[in-house]
N, C-alpha and C positions, 0 to 999 in steps of 0.2 A: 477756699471759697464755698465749697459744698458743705461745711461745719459752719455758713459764718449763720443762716436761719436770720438773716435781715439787722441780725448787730450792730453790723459797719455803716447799714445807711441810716441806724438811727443814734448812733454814733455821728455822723456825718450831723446831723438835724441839728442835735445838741451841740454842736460846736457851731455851726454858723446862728444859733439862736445867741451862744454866748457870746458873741462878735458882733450879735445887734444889739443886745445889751450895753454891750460896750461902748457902743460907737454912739447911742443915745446917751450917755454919761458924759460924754465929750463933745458932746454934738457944735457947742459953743465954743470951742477952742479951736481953732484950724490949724494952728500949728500940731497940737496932738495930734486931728485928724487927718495929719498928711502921714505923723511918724505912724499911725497903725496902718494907714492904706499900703504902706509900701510893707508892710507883716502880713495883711491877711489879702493883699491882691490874690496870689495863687489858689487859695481858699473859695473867693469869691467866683473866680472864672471856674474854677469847678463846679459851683453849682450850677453854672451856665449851660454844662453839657449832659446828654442823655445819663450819665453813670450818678451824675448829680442830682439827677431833678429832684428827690424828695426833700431838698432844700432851695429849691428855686426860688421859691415865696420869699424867704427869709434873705437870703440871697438878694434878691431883686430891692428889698428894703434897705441892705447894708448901701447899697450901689446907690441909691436914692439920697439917701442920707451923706453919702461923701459928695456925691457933685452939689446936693441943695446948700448944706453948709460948712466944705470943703473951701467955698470961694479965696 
């Protein structure tokens, strides 16, 4: 941890940005959008928590995005 110099949370960014990309690409399919919700659930509640937050934002969009057109 004392080598990571902010890698891993931007690291972390970049993956829940590519999982809202993703989930916008599919937004219209709800069967897709249930098979990735159940891949990137643990993803998601991570950004939920303090170790997470410099992906909250994007986070809080992915979440948005499954319950609005998840139905």
């Amino acid at each position: 941890m004392e080598d990571d110099d902010g890698e891993s949370a931007l690291a972390a960014v970049g993956c829940i940005q590519a999982i809202r990309r993703t989930l916008e690409s599919v937004q219209k399919e709800p069967l897709m959008l249930h098979q990735l919700q159940q891949v990137i659930y643990p993803i998601l509640m991570h950004s939920l928590t303090p170790e997470g937050l410099d992906a909250i934002e994007d986070g809080i969009d992915c979440i948005t995005m499954l319950l609005y057109y998840g139905s």
